[in-house]
C-alpha positions in Angstrom: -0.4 -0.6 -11.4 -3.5 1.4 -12.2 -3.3 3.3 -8.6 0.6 4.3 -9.2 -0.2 5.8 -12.4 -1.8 8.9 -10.2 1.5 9.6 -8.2 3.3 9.2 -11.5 1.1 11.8 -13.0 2.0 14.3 -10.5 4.6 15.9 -12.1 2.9 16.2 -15.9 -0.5 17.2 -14.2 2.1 19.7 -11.9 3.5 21.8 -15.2 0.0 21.5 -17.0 -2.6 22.8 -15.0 0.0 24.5 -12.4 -1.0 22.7 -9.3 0.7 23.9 -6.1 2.5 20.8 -3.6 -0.8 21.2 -1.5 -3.5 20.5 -4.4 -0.6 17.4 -4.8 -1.3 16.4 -1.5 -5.0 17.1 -1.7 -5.6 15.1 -4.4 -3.4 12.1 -2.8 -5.5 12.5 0.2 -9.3 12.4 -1.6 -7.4 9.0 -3.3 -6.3 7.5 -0.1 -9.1 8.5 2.2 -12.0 6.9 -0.4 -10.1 3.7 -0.4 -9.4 3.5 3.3 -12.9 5.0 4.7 -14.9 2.3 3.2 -12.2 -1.0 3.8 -13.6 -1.9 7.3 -17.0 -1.9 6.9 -16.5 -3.3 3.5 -14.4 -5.9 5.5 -17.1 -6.6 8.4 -19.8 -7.2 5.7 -17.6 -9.4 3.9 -17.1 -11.6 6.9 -20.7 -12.0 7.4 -21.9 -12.0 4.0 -19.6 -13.0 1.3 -19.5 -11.6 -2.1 -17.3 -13.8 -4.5 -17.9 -11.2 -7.3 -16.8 -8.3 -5.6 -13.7 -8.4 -6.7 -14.7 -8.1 -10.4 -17.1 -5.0 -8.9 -13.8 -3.4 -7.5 -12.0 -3.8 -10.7 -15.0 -2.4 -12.5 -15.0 1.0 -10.3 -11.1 1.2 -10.8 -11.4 1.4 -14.6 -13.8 3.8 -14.6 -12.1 5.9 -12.6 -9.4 5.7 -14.9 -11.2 7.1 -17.7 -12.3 9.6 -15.9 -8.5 9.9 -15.2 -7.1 10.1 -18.3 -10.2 13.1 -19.3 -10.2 15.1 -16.0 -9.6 18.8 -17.2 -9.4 20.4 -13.7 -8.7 19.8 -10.1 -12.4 18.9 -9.0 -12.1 16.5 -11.7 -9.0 14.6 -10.7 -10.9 14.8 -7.6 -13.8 12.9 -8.7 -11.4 10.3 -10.8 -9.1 9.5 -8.0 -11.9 8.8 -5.3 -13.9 6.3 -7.9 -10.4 4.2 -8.0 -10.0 4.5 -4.3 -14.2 3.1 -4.1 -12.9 0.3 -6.0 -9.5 -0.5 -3.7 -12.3 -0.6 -1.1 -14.6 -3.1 -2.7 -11.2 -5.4 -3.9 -8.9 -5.2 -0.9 -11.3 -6.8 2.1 -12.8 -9.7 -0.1 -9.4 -10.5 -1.7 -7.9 -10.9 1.7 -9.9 -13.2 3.0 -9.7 -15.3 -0.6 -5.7 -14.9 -0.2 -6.0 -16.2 3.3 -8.1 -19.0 2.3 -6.3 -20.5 0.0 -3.5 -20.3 2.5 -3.5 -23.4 4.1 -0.5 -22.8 7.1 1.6 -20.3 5.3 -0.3 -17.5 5.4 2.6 -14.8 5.7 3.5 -16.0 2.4 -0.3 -16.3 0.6 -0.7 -12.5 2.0 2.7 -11.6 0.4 2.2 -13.0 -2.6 -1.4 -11.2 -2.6 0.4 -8.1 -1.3 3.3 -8.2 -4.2 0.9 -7.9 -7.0 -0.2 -4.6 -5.8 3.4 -3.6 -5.0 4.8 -5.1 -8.2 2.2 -2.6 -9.3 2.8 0.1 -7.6 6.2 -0.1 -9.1 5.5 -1.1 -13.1 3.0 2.0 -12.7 5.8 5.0 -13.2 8.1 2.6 -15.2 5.2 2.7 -17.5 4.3 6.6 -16.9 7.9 6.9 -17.9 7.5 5.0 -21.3 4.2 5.7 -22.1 2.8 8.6 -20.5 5.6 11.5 -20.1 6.9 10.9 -24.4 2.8 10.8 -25.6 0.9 12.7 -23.0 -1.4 12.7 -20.2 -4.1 11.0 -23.2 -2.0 7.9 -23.4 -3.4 6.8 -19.8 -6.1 5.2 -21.8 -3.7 2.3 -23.1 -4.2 1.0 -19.1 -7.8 0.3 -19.5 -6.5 -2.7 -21.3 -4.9 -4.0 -17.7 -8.4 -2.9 -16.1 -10.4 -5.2 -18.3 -7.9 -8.2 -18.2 -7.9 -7.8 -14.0 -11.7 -7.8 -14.5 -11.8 -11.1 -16.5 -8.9 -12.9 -14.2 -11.2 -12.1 -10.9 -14.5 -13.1 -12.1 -12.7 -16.6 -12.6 -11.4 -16.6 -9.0 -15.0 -15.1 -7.6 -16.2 -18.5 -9.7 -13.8 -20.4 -7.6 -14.6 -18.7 -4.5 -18.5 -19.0 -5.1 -18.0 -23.1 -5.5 -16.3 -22.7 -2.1 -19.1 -21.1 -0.4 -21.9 -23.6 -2.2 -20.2 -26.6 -0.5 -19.8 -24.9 3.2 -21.3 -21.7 3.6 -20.1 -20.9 6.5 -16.6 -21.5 5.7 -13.9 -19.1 7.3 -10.2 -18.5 7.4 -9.4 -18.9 11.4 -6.6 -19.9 13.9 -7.1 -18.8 17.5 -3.1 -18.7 18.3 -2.8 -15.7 19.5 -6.9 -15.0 20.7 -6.2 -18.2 23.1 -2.3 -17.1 24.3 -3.4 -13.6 25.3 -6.4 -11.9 27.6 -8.2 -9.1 25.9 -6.2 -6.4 27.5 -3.1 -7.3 25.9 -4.4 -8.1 22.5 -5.7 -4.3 22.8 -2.4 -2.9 23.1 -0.8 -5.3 20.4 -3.6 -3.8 18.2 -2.6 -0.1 18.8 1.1 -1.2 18.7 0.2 -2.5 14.9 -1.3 0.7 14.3 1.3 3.0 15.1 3.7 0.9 13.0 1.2 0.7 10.3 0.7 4.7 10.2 4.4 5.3 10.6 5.6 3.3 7.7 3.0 4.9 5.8 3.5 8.6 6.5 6.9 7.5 5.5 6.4 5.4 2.4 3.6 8.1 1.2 6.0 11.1 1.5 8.6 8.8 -1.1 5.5 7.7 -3.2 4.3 11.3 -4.0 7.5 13.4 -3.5 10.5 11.2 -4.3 10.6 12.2 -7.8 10.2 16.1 -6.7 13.4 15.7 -4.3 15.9 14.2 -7.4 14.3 17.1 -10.0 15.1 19.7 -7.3 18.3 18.5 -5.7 20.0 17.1 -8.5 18.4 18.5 -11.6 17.1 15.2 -12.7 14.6 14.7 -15.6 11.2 13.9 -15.2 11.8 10.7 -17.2 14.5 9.4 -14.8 13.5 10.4 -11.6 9.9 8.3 -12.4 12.6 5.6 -12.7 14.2 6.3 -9.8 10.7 5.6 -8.0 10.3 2.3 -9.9 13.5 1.5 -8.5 12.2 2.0 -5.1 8.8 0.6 -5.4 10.0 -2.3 -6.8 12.3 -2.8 -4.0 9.2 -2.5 -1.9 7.7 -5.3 -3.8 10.3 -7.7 -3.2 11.1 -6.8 0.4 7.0 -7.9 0.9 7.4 -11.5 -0.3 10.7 -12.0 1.8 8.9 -10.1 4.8 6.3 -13.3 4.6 8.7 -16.0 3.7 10.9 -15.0 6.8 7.3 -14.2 9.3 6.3 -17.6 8.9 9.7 -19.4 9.9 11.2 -17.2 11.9 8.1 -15.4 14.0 6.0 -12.3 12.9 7.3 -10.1 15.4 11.2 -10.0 14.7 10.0 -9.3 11.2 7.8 -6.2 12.2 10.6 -5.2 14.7 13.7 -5.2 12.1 11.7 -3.9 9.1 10.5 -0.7 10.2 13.3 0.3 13.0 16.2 -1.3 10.6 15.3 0.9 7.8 15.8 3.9 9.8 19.8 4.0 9.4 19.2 3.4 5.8 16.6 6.3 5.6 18.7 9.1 7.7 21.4 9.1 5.6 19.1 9.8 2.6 19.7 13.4 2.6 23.0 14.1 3.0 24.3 12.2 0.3 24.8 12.0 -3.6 22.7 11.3 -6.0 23.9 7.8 -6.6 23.5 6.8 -3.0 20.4 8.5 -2.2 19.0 6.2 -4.8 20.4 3.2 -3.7 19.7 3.8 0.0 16.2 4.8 -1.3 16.0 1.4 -2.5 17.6 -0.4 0.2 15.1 1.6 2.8 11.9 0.3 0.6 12.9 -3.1 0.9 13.6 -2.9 4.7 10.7 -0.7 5.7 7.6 -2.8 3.3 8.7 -6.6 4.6 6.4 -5.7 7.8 3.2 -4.9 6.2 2.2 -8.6 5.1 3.7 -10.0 9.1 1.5 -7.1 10.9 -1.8 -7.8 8.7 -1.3 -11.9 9.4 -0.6 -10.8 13.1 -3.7 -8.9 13.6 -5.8 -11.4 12.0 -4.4 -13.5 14.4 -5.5 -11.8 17.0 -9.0 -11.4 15.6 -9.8 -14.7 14.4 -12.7 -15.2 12.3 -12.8 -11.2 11.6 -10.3 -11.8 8.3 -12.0 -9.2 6.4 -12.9 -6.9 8.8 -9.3 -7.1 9.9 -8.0 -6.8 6.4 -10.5 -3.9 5.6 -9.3 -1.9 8.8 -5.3 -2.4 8.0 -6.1 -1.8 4.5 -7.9 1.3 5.1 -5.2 2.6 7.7 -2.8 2.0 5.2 -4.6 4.4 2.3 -5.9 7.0 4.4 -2.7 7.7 6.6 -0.6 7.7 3.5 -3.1 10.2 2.2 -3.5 12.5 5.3 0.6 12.4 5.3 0.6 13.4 1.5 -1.6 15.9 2.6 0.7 17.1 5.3 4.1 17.0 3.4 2.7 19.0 0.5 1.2 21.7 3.3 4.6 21.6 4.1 6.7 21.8 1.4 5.3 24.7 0.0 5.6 26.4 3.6 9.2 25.4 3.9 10.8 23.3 1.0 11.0 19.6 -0.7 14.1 19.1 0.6 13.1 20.1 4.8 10.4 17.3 4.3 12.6 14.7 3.2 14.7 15.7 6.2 11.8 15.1 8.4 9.9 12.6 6.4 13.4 10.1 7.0 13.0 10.3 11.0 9.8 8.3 11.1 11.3 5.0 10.7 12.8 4.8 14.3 9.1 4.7 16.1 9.8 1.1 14.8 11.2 0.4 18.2 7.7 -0.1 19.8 7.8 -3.2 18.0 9.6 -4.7 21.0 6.5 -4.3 23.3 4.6 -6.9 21.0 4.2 -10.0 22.8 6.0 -13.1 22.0 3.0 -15.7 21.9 4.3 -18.0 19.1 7.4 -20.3 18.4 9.0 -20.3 15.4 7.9 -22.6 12.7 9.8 -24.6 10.5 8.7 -24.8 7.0 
């Protein structure tokens, strides 16, 4: 929730400092890159070293960065406050995956959805809130989400305690299932790997250029207000939120690779047509695209883990990462580009990406589906 509050900013912090679309997608690539630079070797030293109370630690750097948020009177100063929240995405995501995955037991598409929805549920509250709080009383009202940050704080310390018990009675415990590492020689595990990656970094160029320039698009091309194009984006992260948990529900009966193939290739129909229709529609195809698109993230992070057994952190740190810092180099990108061209060419261009989903097909089938 605390991370969407900075795309939800953009607009107020847009009209009051006079940012151009480039310092936009500047500032969402310092935020990205600092939360995905750090994930796998976070990750890797989290595999060999836990650290129950790291998640507390991430929460800790996350509300400081949101003071420094809510303060910031410049653009080196958003700079500075949106890298000390991505520092603590870095120290929460790693060690939180490997808690998620632990707790598991055989559903483990659905343990990393559920973990996955909090930050998407999130994601979407955040500009619902903006909308509420923020836009009516000003950029100073930011301060009221300190409250989350503390609460977070509190919740994970008593999960670190939980986690820490774990580790006294085995210390070497781990999350692991060889599956896939004894189905496939290195060779093809290699290309399954890169295969993840591209659909990782696709659905993220595409999902960061509707995070940070949705809202622009509906001012621009409709005339909506600031107020109810934030809710617009709700609308669409939301949908994100719930298309997760379903992506991990469906992943573990049904096989992680027809979930990875139809999320990201079947949103493409639903994404083309964005741009060339009403306002009505483009929301609700907006919507239906986020659900679509975000159902493969929790089946392609359970897959490569998979493939890596023993490595859940490291794995989780590296996906993580990818996941930040190619939505912020294609924040980067679209704002170079909008203010070279226009909001509207992006969003043309932006709505293409989800047909590289069809690389999905050359993932190997290595598992049956399982009944739950």
């Amino acid at each position: 929730m605390i991370q969407s509050v900075i795309p939800a900013l953009y607009p107020i912090i847009k009209d009051e400092f006079g940012f151009t679309f480039a310092q936009i997608g500047i500032i969402t690539f310092v935020f990205q890159m600092t939360s995905s630079i750090l994930q796998p070797f976070v990750g890797r030293y989290a595999d060999r070293h836990p650290r129950p109370y790291a998640l507390t630690l991430g929460m800790i750097f996350t509300l400081a960065g949101l003071v420094l948020l809510t303060y910031a009177s410049g653009f080196a100063g958003f700079l500075l406050a949106v890298s000390v929240v991505g520092w603590g995405s870095s120290i929460f995501h790693p060690e939180a995956s490997r808690v998620a995955q632990l707790a598991a037991g055989d559903r483990k598409g659905l343990a990393q959805s559920i973990f996955q929805v909090g930050g998407n549920g999130g994601s979407a509250i955040g500009p619902l809130l903006a909308a509420l709080i923020v836009i009516p009383y000003g950029r100073g009202a930011t301060i009221w989400f300190t409250v989350a940050a503390i609460a977070g704080a509190l919740l994970v310390s008593r999960i670190g305690l939980w986690y820490s018990r774990r580790l006294a009675a085995n210390p070497h415990i781990q999350p692991r299932d060889r599956g896939l590492a004894d189905a496939l020689p290195p060779r093809s595990i290699k290309m399954a790997m890169f295969i993840l990656v591209v659909l990782v970094s696709t659905k993220n160029f595409f999902t960061s250029c509707m995070t940070s320039y949705f809202t622009f698009y509906l001012i621009e091309k409709f005339g909506m207000s600031i107020r109810d194009a934030q809710l617009c984006l709700f609308a669409f992260l939301a949908a994100m939120a719930v298309g997760i948990v379903v992506g991990g529900i469906v992943g573990d009966r049904y096989g992680r690779k027809l979930v990875i193939w139809l999320s990201i290739l079947g949103a493409a129909p639903f994404a083309l047509l964005m741009p060339f229709v009403g306002m009505t529609a483009c929301v609700i195809l907006a919507v239906i695209s986020g659900f679509v698109i975000s159902s493969a993230f929790s089946a392609i992070l359970v897959y490569a883990t998979e493939l890596k057994p023993g490595k859940v952190g490291m794995i989780a740190g590296l996906f993580f990462g990818l996941a930040f810092g190619l939505g912020g180099i294609g924040a980067a990108f679209f704002g170079w580009l909008a203010d070279k061209t226009s909001i509207e060419f992006i969003f043309h261009v932006s709505t293409v990406l989800p047909l590289l989903g069809v690389i999905a097909a050359w993932l190997p089938d290595v598992k049956a589906p399982k009944k739950v």
